[in-house]
N, C-alpha and C positions, 0 to 999 in steps of 0.2 A: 504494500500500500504506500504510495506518495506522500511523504510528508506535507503536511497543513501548516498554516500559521494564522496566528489570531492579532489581531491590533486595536488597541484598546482606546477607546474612544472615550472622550470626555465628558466627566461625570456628570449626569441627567439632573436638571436643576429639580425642583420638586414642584409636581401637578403637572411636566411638562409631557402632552402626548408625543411618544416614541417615535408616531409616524410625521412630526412635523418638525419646526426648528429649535432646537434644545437651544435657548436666550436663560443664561446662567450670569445675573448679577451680585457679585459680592455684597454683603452687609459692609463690609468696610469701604468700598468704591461710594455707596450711597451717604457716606458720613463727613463729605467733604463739603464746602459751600460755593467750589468754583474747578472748573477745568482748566486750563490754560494750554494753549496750543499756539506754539513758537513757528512764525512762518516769513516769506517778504511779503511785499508789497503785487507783486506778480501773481503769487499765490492764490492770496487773499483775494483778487480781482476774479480766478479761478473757479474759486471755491464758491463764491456770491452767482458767478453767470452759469453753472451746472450743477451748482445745487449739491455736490460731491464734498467727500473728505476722501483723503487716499490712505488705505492701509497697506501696507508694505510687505512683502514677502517677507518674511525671516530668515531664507535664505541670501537673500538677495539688499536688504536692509543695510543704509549706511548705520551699522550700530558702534557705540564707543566700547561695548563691553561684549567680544563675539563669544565670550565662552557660554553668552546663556544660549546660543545654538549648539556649541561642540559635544552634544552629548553622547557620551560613545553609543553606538547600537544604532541608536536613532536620531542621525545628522540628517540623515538624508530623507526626513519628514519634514526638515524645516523648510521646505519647498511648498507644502502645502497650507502651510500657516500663516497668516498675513495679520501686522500691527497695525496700530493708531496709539500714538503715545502723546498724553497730558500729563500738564506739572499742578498736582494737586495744594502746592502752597499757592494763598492769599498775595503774597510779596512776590515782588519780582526778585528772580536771580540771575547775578550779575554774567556767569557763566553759560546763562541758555544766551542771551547777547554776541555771546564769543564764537559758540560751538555750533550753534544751533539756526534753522535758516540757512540762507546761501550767503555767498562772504564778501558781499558788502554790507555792511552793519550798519548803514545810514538809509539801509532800504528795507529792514527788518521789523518784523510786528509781532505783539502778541495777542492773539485771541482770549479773553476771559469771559466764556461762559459758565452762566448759572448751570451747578451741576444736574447735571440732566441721567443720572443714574437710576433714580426712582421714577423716571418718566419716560422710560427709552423708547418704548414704539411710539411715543406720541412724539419721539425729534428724528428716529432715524426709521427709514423703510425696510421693513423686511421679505418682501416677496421677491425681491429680487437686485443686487448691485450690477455693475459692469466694471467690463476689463476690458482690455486691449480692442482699438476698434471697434466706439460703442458697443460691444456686445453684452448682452445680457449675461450675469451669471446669478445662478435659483438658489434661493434656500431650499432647502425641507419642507417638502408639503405637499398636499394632497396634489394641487397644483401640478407639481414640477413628476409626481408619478403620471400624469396625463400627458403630458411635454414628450417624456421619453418615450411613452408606449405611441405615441402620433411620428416618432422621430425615425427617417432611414440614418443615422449615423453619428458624427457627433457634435452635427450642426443641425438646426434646423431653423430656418428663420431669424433672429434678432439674437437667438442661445447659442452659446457654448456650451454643449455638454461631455466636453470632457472633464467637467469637474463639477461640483455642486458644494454649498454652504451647508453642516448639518451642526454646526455650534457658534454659535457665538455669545463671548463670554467677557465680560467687565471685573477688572479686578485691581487691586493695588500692588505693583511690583513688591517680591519680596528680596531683599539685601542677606547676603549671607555674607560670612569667610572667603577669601581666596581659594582658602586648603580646604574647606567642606568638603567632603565626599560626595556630595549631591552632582556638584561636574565630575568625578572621574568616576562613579560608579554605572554598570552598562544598563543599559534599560532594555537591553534584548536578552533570549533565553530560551531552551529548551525544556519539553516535558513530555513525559510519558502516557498516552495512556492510553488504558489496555481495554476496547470496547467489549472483545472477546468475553475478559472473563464475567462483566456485569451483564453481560447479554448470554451466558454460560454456551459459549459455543467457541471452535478451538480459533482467532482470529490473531494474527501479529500484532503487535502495541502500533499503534500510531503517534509519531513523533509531532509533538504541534511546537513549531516558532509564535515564539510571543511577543510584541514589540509594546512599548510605553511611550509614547511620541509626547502623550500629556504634560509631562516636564519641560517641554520647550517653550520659551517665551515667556516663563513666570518667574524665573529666578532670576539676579546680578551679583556681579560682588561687591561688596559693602563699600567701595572707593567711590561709587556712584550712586550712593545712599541722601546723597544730598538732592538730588531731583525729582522724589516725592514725585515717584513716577506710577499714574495710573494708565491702564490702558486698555484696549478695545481688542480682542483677536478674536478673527474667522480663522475657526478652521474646517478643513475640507473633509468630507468623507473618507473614509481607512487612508489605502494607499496610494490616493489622486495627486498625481502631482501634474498639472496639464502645461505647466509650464509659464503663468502667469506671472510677471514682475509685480503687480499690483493689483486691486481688488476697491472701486470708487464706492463707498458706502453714499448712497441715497437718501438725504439731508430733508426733514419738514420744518416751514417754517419756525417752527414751535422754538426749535434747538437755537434761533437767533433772537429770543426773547431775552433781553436786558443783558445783551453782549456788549461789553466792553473793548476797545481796541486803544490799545499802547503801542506809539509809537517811539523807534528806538533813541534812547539819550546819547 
């Protein structure tokens, strides 16, 4: 018998139906009174005329800290993961200025909206974002199983289906050690098991690979603990990786209610 593998999908927020978008908001993401999103002035013009925020592959992501992708076993899930990162303090820091945005600093802004955690479908869309080529990409939903069963392949009409959203999840970055185990421990692995003897009949063990991809994109090391960093990630179903650089989350009015815009000193 061919070896199997399982990929362990991220954990089901609670009341959420299985067959649709598992939207998983932390208690702590909700406990903040503003978001802050570091951008230029180009951007920003962007973001107002398509109604979009862009979330970032993880693979693919200018990050200052790549070990929260390097995780042994499963690197190469960070392909189907895509960010949106806010700075959950009040104050401005002097360092998103420096680092953050594109590098002229007299062309730099920051976004401070009311946090919109506790309110999230009523600021962002979820039937469906786009990527490359206006095209559509589908959440989870009764929807998107009607899309594929209408579909010859992995286009059809305004969709890409080579990949689809089935979590998206809000939470507060967590800071660790350098040396933590969390980055060098594998998150893949083998297991045994034996259908034959519970099914009492003579059958070889079935080997299943296991993958944890869920550890990507939630951890940093504590040197970047000052950025009181929250953030937004889609992730893709198992093992989709279609090859997307980005993923434009579909913006309602709502999310631009009592935004504030700082421009840079």
């Amino acid at each position: 018998m061919d070896d199997a593998s399982i990929i362990f999908g991220e954990p089901i927020a609670k009341d959420v139906d299985p067959n649709k978008l598992n939207i998983n908001i932390s208690e702590a993401a909700k406990s903040h009174s503003s978001m802050t999103y570091t951008t230029d002035i180009g951007t920003l013009k962007l973001i107002f005329e398509n109604m979009t925020l862009r979330s970032s592959s993880l693979a693919n992501a200018n990050l200052n800290d790549p070990m929260e992708k390097e995780r042994v076993g499963v690197k190469d899930f960070a392909k189907g993961r895509f960010i949106t990162c806010f700075c959950q303090s009040d104050h401005e820091l002097v360092p998103f200025w420096m680092y953050y945005g594109k590098k002229v600093r007299k062309n730099k802004i920051m976004m401070r909206f009311n946090n919109f955690a506790s309110n999230f479908e009523n600021c962002v869309y979820t039937d469906y974002a786009l990527v490359a080529d206006n095209k559509k990409c589908a959440f989870m939903s009764e929807q998107l199983g009607n899309i594929i069963n209408n579909s010859c392949g992995s286009d059809i009409g305004d969709y890409d289906l080579r990949g689809f959203i089935d979590a998206l999840l809000m939470f507060d970055v967590e800071y660790v050690s350098c040396k933590d185990d969390i980055f060098t421990s594998s998150y893949d692995g083998n297991t045994n098991v034996e259908f034959g003897r519970i099914m009492n009949q003579n059958m070889p063990a079935l080997s299943i690979k296991g993958f944890d991809p869920t550890v990507l994109g939630k951890q940093k090391s504590n040197p970047w603990e000052y950025e009181q960093e929250t953030r937004i990630l889609c992730a893709l179903s198992g093992d989709q990786k279609p090859g997307w650089e980005y993923i434009d989350l579909r913006l309602k009015p709502e999310l631009f209610r009592g935004l504030t815009i700082i421009l840079s000193p």
